[in-house]
C-alpha positions, 0 to 999 in steps of 0.5 A: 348240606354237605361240605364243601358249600360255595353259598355261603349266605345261609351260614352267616349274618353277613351280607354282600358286600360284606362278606369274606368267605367264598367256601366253606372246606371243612367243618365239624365241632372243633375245627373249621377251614374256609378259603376266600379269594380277594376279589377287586373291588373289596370294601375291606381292600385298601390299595390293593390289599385285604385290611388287617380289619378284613383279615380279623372279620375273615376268621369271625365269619370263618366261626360263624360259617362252621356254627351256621353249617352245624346249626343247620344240618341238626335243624336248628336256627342259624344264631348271629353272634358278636365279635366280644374280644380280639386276643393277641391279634398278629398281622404278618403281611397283607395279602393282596387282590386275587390271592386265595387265603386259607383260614382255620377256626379252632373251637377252644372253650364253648361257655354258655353263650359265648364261644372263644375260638383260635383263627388262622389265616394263611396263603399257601404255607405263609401265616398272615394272621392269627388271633384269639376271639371271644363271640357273644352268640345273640340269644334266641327269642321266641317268635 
């Protein structure tokens, strides 16, 4: 798979019309960059603009699409996870309906089964949000 990748539904659990990535930019173990264009319409559009709760799940699946893209490219199965905890959650200004959004994923701690992740969502140089995640990453079964 190589990068950029417009078809996001393989890399993350989240289906239509659910999701809140239209591309995946960049990724690699530490860092990834999506961009996302609000469509009209959204469920997490509200009066015009994306949620704070859109924004918090745009960096999730941000992390999920780099974890997704990384799983497989080495051949390995795609593993749903969990948002656990939200840190320091800031919102600075909702974007609105057609506004395109950048958003970085930083991989700061992988322990075992959990990932803890900084996001960033901007539009153009204007930061809208950023916060710290804890992700439970489902464990694996045997089929």
């Amino acid at each position: 798979m190589q990068l950029p990748v417009t078809d996001i539904a393989p890399l993350i659990p989240q289906k239509q019309p659910f999701v809140l990535i239209s591309e995946l930019l960049y990724a690699d173990e530490q860092l990834t960059r999506t961009s996302f264009t609000i469509p009209k319409g959204h469920v997490m559009v509200t009066n015009g603009q994306l949620t704070e709760g859109g924004l918090l799940e745009n960096i999730a699946q941000t992390a999920a699409a780099s974890a997704g893209f990384i799983a497989i490219n080495s051949g390995r199965a795609v593993q749903e996870g969990y948002i656990a905890a939200a840190k320091n959650f800031e919102v600075f200004s909702l974007p609105k309906v057609g506004d395109t959004l950048i958003t970085e994923v930083t991989m700061l701690e992988s322990l075992g089964g959990m990932n803890i992740i900084s996001g960033r969502v901007t539009k153009g140089e204007e930061l809208l949000a950023q916060c710290e995640l804890r992700i439970m990453l489902k464990e694996e079964t045997a089929g």
